[in-house]
C-alpha positions in Angstrom: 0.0 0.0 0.0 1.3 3.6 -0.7 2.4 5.5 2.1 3.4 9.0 2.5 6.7 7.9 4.4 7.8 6.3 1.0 10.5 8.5 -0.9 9.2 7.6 -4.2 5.1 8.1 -3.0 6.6 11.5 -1.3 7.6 12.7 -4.6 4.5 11.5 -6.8 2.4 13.5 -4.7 4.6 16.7 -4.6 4.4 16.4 -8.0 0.7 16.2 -8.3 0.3 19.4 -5.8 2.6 21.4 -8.2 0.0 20.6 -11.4 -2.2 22.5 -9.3 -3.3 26.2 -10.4 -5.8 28.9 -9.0 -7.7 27.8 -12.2 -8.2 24.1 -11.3 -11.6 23.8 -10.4 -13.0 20.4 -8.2 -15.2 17.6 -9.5 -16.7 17.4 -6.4 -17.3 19.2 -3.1 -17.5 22.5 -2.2 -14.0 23.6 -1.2 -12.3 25.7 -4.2 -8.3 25.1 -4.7 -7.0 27.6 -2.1 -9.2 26.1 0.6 -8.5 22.6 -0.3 -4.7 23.4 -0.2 -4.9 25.4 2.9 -7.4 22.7 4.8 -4.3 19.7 3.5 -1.9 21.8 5.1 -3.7 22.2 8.2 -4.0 18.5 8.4 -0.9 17.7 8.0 0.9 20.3 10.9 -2.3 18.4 12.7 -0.6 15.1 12.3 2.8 16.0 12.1 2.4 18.3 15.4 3.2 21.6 14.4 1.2 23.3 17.0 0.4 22.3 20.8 -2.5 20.1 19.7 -4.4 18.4 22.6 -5.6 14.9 20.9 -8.7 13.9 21.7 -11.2 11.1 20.3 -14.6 12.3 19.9 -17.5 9.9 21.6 -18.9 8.6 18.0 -15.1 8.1 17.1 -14.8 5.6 19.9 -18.0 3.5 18.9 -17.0 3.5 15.4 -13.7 5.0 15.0 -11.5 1.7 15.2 -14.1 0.0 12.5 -13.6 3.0 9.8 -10.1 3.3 10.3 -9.7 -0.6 9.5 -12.2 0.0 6.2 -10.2 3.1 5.2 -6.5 1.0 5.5 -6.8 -2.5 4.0 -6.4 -1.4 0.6 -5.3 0.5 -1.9 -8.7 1.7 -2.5 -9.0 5.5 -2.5 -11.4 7.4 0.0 -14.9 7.6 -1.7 -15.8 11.5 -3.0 -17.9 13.7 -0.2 -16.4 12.4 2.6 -16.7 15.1 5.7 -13.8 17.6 5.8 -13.7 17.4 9.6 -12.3 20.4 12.4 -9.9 21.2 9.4 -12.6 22.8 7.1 -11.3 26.0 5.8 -14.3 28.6 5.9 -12.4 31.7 4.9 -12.1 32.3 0.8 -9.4 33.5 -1.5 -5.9 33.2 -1.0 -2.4 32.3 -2.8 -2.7 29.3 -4.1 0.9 29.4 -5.2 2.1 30.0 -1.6 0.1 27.2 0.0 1.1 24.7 -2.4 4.6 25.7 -1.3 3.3 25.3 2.8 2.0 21.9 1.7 5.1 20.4 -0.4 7.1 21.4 2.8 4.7 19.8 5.2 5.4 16.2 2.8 8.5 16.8 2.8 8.5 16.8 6.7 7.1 13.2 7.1 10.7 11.9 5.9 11.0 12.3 9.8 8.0 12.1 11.5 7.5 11.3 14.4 4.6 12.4 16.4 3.5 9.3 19.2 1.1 11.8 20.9 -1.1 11.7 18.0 -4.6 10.9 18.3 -7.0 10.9 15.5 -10.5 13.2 16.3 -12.7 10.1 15.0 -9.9 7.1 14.6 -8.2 7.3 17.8 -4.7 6.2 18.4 -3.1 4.6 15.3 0.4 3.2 14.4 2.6 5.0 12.1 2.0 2.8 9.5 -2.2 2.9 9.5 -1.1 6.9 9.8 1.5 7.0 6.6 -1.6 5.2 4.7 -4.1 7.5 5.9 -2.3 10.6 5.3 -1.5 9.4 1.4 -5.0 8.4 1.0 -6.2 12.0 2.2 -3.7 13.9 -0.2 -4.7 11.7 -3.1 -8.4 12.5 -2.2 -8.1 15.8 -3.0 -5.4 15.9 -5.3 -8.3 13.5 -7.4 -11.3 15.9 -6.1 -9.2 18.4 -8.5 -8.5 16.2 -11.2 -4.8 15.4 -10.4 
């Protein structure tokens, strides 16, 4: 399975994110291309640990969390379209594009080295590095796709 602590998956989706332009429009959803960037950037200084993030499972997260997160890493298959955006939804419009592709390339590039153990999923819970290298490729790709790259 493709993982975003893979050199050679790494550089596939930097790639990808640099194909992106303020003209790309989505194929689904409602976030345009500087939110989308700006709410992947946010989730990744989530996971990484950029900021003094207290992790914390929400209730429906620990009735179902363990469940989805099994359904969402087995396989290779990508995350269905819709799916909810979660605390990282990006209200605000307008912005450089440009400059938060650049925030989010760095942000990849960063998970050469991650290492975050406190981390704590909202609705998964706890996970192993590996279920979070998965995840966090299968996120990107989502809406890399969502914008037709």
């Amino acid at each position: 399975m493709k993982t975003i602590f893979n050199g050679p998956v790494r550089a596939e989706l930097i790639n990808r994110i640099s194909a992106l332009n303020e003209h790309s429009s989505r194929q689904w959803g409602k976030m345009d291309v500087w939110q989308m960037t700006k709410h992947c950037s946010q989730w990744f200084e989530w996971i990484i640990g950029k900021h003094q993030t207290v992790y914390k499972q929400e209730f429906l997260g620990k009735i179902f969390g363990k469940m989805a997160l099994k359904s969402n890493t087995k396989d290779d298959r990508p995350m269905q379209k819709n799916m909810p955006a979660g605390k990282q939804v990006v209200k605000q419009k307008g912005g450089d594009v440009e400059q938060q592709k650049q925030v989010w390339i760095g942000l990849i590039k960063e998970c050469e080295h991650y290492s975050n153990p406190a981390f704590i999923h909202d609705f998964f819970g706890k996970m192993t590095k590996e279920q979070i290298g998965v995840f966090a490729y299968k996120h990107a790709d989502h809406h890399l796709r969502q914008f037709g790259v």
